[in-house]
N, CA, C and O atoms as a DFTB+ gen file, in Angstrom:
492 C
 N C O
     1  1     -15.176      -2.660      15.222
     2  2     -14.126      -1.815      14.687
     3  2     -14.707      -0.960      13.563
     4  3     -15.447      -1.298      12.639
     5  1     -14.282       0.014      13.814
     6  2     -14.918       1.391      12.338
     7  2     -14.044       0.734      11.085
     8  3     -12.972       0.130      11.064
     9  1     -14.855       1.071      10.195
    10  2     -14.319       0.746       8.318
    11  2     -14.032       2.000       8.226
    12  3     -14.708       3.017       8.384
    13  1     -12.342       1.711       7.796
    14  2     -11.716       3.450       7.252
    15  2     -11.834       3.006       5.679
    16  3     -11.716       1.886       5.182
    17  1     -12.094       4.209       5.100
    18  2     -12.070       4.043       3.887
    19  2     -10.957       5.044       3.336
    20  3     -10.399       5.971       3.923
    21  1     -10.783       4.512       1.848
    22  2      -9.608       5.093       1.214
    23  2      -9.851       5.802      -0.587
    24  3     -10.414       5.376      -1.596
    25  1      -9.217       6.841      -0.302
    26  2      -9.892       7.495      -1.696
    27  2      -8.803       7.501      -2.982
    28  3      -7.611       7.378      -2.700
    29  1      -9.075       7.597      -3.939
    30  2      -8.331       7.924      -4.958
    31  2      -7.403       9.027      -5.027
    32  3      -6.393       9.144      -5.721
    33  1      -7.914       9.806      -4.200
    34  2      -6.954      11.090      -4.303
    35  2      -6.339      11.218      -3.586
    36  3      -5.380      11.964      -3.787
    37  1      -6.514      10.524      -2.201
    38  2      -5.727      10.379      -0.626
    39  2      -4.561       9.489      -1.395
    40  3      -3.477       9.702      -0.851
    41  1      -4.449       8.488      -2.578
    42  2      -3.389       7.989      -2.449
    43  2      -2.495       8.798      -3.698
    44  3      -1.273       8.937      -3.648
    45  1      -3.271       9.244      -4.701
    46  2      -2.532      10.308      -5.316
    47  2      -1.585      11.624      -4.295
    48  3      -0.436      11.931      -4.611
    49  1      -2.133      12.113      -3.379
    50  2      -1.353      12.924      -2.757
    51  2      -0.384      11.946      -1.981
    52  3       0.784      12.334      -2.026
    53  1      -0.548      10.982      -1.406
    54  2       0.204      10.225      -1.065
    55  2       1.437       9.801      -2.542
    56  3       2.584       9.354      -2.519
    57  1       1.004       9.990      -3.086
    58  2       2.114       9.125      -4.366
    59  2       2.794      10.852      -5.019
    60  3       3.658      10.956      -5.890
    61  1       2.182      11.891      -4.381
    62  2       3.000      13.044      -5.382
    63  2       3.519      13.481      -3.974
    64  3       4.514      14.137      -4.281
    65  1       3.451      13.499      -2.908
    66  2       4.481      14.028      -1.700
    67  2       6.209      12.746      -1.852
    68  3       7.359      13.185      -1.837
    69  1       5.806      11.095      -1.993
    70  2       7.147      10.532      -2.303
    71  2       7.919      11.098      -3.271
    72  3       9.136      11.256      -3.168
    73  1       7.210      11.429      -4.272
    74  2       7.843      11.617      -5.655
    75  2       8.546      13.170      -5.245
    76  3       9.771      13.047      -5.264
    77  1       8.198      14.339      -4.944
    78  2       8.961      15.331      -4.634
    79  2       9.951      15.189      -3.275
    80  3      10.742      16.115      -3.097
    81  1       9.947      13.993      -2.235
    82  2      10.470      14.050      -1.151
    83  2      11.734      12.944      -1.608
    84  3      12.938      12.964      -1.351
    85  1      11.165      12.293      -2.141
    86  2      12.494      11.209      -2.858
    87  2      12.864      10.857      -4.745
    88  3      13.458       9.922      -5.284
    89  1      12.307      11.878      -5.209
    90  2      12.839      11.622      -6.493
    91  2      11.845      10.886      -7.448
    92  3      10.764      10.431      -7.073
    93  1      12.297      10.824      -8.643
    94  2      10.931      10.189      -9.229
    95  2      10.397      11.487     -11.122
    96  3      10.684      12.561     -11.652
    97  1       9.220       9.854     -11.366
    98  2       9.116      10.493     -12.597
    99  2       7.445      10.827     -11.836
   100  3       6.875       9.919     -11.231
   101  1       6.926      11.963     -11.949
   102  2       5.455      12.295     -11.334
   103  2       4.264      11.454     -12.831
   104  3       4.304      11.306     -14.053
   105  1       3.506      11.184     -11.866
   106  2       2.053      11.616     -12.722
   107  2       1.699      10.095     -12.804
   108  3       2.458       9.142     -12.625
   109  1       0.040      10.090     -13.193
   110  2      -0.462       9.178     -12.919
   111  2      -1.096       8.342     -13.967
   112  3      -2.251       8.656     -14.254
   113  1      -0.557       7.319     -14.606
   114  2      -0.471       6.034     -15.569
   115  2      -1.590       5.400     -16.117
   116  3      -1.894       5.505     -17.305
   117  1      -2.400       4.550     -15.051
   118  2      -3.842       4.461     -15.008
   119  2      -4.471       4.815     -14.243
   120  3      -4.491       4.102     -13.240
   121  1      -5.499       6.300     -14.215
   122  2      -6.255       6.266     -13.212
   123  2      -7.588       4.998     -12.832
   124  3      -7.778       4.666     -11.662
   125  1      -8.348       4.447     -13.886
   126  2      -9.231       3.429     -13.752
   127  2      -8.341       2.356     -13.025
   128  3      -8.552       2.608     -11.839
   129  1      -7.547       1.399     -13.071
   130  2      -6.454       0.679     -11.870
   131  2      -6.763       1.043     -10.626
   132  3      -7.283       0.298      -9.796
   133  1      -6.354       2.569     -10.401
   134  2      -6.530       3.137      -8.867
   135  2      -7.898       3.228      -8.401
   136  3      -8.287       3.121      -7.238
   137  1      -8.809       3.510      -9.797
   138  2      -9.722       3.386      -8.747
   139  2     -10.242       1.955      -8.623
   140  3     -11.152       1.784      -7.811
   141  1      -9.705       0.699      -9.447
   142  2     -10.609      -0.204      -9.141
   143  2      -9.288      -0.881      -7.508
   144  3      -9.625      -1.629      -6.590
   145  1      -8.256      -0.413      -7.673
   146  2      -7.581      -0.815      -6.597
   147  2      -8.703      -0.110      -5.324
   148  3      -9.398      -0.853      -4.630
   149  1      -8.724       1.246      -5.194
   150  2      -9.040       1.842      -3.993
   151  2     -10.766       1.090      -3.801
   152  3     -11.082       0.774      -2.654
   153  1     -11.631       0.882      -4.765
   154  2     -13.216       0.280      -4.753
   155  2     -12.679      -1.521      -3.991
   156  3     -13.517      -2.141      -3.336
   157  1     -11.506      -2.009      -4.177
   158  2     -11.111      -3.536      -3.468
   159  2     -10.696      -3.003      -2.077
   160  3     -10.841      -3.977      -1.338
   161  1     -10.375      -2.245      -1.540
   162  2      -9.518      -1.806      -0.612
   163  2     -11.212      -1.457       0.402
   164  3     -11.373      -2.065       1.460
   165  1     -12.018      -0.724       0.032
   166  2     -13.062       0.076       0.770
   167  2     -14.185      -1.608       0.727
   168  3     -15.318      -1.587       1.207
   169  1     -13.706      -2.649       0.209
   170  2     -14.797      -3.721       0.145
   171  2     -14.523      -4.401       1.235
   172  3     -15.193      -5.048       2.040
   173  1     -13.295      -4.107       1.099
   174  2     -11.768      -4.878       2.344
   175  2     -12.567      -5.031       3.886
   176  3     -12.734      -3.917       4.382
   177  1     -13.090      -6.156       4.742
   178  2     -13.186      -5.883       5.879
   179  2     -12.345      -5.560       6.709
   180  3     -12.400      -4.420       7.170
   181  1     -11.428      -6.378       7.094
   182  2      -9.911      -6.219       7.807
   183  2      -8.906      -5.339       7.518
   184  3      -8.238      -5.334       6.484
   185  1      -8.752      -4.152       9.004
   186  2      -7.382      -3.632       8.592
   187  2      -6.072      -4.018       7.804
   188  3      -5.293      -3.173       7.364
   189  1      -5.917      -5.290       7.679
   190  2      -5.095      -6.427       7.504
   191  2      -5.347      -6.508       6.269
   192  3      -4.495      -6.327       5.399
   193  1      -6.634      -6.809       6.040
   194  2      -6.862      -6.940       4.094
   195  2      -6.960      -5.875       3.176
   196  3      -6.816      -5.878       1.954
   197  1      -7.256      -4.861       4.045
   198  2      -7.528      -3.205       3.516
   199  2      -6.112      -3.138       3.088
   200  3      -5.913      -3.076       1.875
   201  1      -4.833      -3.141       4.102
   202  2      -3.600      -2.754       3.973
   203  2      -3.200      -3.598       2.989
   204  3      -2.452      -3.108       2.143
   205  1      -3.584      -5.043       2.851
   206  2      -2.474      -6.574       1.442
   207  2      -3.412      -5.589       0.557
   208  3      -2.769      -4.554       0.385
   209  1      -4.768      -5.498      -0.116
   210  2      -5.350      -5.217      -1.017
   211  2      -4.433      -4.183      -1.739
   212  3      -3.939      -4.389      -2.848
   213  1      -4.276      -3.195      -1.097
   214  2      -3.658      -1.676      -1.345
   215  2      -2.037      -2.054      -1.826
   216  3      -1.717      -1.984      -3.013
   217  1      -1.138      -2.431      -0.835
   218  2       0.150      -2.887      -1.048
   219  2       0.180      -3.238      -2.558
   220  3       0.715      -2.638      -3.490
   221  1      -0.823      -4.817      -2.524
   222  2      -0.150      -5.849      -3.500
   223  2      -1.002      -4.890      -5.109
   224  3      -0.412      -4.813      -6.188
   225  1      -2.107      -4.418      -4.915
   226  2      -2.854      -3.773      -6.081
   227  2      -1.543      -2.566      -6.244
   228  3      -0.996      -2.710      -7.337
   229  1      -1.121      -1.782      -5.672
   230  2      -0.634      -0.380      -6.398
   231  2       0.805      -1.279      -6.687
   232  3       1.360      -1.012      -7.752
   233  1       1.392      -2.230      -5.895
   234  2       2.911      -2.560      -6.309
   235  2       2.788      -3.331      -7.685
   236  3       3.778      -3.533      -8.388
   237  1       1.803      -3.656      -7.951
   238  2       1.850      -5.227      -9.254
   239  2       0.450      -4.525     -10.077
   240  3       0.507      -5.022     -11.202
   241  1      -0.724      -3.636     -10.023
   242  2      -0.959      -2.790     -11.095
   243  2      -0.584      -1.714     -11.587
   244  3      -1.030      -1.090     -12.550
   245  1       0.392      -1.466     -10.789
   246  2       1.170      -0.109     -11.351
   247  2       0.586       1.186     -12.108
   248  3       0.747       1.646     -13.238
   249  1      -0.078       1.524     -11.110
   250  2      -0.986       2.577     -11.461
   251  2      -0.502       4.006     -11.536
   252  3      -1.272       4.929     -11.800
   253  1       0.801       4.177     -11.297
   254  2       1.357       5.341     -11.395
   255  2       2.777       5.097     -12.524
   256  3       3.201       4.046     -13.004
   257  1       3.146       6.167     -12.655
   258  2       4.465       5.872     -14.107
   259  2       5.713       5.911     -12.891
   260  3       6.637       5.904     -13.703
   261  1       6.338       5.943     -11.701
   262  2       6.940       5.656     -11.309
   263  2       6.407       5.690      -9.600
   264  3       5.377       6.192      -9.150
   265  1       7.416       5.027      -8.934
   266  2       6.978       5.144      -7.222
   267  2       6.185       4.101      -7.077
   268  3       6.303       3.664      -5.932
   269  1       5.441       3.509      -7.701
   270  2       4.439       2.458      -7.305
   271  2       4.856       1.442      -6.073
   272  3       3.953       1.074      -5.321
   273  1       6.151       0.998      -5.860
   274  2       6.229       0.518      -4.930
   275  2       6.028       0.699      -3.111
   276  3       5.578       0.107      -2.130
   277  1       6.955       2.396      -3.665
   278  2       6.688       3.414      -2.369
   279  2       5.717       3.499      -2.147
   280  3       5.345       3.282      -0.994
   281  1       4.801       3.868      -3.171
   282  2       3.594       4.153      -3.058
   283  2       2.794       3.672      -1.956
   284  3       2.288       4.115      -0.925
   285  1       2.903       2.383      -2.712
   286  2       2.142       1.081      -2.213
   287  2       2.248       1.080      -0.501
   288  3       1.256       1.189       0.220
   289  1       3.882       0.911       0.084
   290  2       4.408       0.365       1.184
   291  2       3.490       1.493       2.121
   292  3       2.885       1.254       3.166
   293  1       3.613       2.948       1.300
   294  2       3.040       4.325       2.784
   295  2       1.578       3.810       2.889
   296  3       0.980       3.505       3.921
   297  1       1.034       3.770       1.348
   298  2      -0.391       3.910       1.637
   299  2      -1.227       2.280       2.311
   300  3      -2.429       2.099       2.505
   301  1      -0.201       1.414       2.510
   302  2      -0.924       0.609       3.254
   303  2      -0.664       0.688       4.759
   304  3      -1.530       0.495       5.613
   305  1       0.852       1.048       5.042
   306  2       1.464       1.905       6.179
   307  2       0.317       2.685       6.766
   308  3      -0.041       2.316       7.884
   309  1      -0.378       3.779       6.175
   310  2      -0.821       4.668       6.606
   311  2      -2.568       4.227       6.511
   312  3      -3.312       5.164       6.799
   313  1      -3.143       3.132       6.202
   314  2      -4.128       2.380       6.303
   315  2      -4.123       1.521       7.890
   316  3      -5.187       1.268       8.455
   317  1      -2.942       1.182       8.406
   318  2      -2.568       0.484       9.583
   319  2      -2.792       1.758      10.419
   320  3      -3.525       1.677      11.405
   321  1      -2.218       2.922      10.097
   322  2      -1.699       3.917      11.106
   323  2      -3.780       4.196      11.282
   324  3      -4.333       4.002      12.364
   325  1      -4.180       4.424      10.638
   326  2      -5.921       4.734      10.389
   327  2      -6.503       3.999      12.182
   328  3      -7.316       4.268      13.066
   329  1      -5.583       3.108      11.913
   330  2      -6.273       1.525      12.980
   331  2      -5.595       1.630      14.256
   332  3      -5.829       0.796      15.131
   333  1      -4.440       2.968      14.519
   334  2      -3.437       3.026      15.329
   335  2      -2.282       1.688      15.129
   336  3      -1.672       1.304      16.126
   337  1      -2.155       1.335      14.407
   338  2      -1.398       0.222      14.381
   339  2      -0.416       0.786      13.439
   340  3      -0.749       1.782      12.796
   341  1       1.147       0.098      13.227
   342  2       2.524       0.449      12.370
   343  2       3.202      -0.934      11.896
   344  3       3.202      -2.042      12.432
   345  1       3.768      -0.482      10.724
   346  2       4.803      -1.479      10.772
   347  2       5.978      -1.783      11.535
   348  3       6.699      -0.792      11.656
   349  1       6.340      -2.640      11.995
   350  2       7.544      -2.521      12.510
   351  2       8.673      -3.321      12.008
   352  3       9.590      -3.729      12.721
   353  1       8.530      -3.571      10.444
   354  2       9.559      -4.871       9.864
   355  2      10.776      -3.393       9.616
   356  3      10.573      -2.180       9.584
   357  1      12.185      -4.321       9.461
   358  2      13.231      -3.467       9.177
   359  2      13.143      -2.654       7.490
   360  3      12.403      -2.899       6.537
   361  1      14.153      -1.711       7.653
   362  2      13.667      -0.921       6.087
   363  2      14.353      -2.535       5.061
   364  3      13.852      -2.674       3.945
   365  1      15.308      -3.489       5.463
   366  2      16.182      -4.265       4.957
   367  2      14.464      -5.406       4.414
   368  3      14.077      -5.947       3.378
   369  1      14.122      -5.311       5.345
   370  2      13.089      -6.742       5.222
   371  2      11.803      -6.180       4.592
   372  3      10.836      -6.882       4.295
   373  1      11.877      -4.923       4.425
   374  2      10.631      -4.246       4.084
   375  2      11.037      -4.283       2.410
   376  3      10.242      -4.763       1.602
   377  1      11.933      -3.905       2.124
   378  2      12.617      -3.933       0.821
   379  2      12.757      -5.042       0.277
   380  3      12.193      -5.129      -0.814
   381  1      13.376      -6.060       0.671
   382  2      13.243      -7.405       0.451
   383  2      11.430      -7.848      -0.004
   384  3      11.167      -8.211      -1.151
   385  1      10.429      -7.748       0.995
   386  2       9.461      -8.113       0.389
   387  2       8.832      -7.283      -0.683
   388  3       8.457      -7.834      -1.719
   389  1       8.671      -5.821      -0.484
   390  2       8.677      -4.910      -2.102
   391  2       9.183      -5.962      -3.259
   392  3       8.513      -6.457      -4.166
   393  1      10.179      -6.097      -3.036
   394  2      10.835      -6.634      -4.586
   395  2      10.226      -7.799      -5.035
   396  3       9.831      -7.970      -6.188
   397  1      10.132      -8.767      -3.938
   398  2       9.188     -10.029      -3.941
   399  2       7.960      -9.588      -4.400
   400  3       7.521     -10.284      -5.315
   401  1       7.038      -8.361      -3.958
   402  2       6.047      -8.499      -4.229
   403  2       5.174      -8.079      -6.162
   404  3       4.152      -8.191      -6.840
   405  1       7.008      -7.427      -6.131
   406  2       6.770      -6.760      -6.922
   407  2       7.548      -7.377      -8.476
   408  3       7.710      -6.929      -9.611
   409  1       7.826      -8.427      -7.868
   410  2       8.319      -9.730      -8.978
   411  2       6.975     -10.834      -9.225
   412  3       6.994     -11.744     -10.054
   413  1       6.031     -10.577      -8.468
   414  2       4.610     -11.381      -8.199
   415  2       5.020     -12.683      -7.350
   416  3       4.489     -13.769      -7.584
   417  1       5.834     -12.543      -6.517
   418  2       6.130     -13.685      -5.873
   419  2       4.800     -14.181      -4.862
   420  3       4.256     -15.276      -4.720
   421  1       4.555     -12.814      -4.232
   422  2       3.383     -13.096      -3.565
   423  2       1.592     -12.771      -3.841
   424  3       1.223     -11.817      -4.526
   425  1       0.766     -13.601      -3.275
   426  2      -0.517     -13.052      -3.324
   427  2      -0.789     -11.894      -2.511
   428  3       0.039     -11.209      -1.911
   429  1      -2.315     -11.717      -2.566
   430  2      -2.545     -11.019      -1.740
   431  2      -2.608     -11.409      -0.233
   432  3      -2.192     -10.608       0.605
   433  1      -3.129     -12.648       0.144
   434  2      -3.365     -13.413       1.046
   435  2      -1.643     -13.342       1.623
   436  3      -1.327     -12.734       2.646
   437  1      -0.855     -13.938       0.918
   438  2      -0.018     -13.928       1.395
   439  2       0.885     -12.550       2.079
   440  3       1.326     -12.496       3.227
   441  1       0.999     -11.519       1.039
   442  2       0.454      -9.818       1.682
   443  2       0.038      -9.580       3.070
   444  3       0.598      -8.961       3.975
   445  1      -1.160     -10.266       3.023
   446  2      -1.817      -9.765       4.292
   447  2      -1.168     -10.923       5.567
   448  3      -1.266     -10.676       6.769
   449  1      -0.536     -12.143       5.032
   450  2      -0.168     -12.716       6.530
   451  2       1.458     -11.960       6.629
   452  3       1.848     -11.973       7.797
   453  1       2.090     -11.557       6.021
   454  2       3.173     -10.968       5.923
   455  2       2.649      -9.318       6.733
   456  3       3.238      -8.922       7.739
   457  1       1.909      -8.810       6.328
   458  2       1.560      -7.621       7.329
   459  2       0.784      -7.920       8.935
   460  3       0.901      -7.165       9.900
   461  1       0.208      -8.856       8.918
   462  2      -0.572      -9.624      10.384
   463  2       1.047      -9.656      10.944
   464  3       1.333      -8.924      11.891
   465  1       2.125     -10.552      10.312
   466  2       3.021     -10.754      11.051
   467  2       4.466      -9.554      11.537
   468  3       5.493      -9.789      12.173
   469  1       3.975      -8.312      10.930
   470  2       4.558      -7.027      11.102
   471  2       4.489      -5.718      11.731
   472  3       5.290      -4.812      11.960
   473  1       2.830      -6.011      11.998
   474  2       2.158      -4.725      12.173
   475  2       2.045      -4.876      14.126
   476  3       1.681      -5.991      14.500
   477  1       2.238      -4.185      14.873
   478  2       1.999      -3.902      15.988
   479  2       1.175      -2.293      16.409
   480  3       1.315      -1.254      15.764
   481  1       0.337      -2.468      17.631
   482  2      -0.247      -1.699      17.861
   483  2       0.608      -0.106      18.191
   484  3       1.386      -0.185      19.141
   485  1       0.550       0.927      17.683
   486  2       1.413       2.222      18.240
   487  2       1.357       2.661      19.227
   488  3       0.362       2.316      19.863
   489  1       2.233       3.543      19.863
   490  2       2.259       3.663      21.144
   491  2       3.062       3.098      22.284
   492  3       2.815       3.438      23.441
């Protein structure tokens, strides 16, 4: 399987298209966070760990001054989509674990069996 990698600025444009498409305070909090999030994410072997790394790092280091959650959910979303693969949990259950994740309920590990158990191939 090819290693997609993920950049600092791929998730900044990713985090300033939510913020004008759904509201929001713009701009970016800690950039050093993002990048040590995005340097865990590119170490990441597994689509699976690439996507928990990304999720659980941007929802619980909060590297942006608002959206971090959204953030989080597209740019690991769109780490799966890299692999042809999607989420397919409901927006109800998707929200539900955001909040969990974002209360530190979960690890990363746990992240990633929560996305193993969501993600199906597209198409």
């Amino acid at each position: 399987m090819v290693s997609i990698g993920l950049s600092a600025d791929q998730v900044i444009e990713l985090h300033n298209d939510i913020i004008r498409d759904f509201g929001g305070e713009p701009g970016l909090r800690d950039p050093a966070t993002l990048d040590y999030i995005v340097y865990q994410v590119n170490r990441s072997r597994t689509m699976y760990r690439k996507a928990a790394v990304a999720l659980h790092g941007i929802c619980t280091g909060h590297p942006f001054i608002d959206g971090n959650k959204r953030t989080a959910f597209v740019t690991a979303d769109n780490l799966l989509r890299e692999y042809h693969y999607k989420t397919n949990a409901s927006n109800e259950n998707v929200i539900a674990f955001m909040l969990d994740v974002a209360s530190y309920v979960h690890s990363v590990a746990s992240v990633e069996s929560w996305i193993k158990e969501n993600a199906i191939p597209e198409g």
